[in-house]
N, C-alpha and C positions, 0 to 999 in steps of 0.2 A: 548763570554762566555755563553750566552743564557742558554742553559739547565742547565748547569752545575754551575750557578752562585748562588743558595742557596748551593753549600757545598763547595767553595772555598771563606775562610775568607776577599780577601785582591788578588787585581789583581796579576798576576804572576810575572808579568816583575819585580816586585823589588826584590833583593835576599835577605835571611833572614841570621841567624849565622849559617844555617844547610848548609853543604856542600854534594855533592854526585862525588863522584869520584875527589874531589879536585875542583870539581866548587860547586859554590852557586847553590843551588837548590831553586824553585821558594818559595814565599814566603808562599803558602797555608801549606807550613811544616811546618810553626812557632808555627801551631796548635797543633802541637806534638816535638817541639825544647825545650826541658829541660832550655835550657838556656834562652830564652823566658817568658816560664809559672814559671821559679823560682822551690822550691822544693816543694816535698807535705809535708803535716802535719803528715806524720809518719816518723817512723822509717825505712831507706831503704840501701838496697846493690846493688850498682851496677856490674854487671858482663859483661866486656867488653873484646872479645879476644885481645890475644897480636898482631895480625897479621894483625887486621881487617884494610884495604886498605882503605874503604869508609868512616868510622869515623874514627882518631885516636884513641889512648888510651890517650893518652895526654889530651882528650878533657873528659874522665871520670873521670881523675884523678884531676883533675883542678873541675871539675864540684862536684863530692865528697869532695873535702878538703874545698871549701867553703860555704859545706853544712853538713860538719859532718859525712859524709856516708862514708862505706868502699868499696873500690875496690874489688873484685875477677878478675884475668886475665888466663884464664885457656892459657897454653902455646899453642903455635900453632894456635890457632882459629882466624880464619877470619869472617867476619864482618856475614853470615851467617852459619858456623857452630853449632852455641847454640843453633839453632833451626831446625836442620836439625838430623834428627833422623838414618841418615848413616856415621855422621861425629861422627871421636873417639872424639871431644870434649864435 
């Protein structure tokens, strides 16, 4: 790990709840895994495509209803379409 060991939380080798392509992805994600840090103290909507391969949507919709938020699923969109400034989503 040497250089790299002040910006990874927590050795890799254990998987966390985030998945990437249907495998667990190393644990240094948990730093950014919703399900991990819980919700924030605002008010929020989550926007997850219906399409998206790498997260389900199942995992926003689950993750919004135990936290009060509302889904958006814009049809079609895969896991980076929403941020992708050539994609019609």
């Amino acid at each position: 790990m040497g250089a790299i060991a002040p910006f990874t939380p927590t050795p890799p080798e254990r998987p966390s709840q985030f998945h990437t392509a249907g495998r667990p992805a190393p644990l240094r994600d948990a730093a950014a895994d919703p399900a991990v840090l819980g919700a924030p103290h605002v008010r929020f909507i989550l926007i997850h495509g219906d399409q998206d391969q790498a997260l389900p949507v199942n995992m926003a919709r689950r993750y919004a209803a135990a936290h009060g938020a509302q889904v958006i699923e814009p049809p079609a969109a895969g896991h980076f379409d929403l941020i992708n400034p050539r994609s019609a989503a």
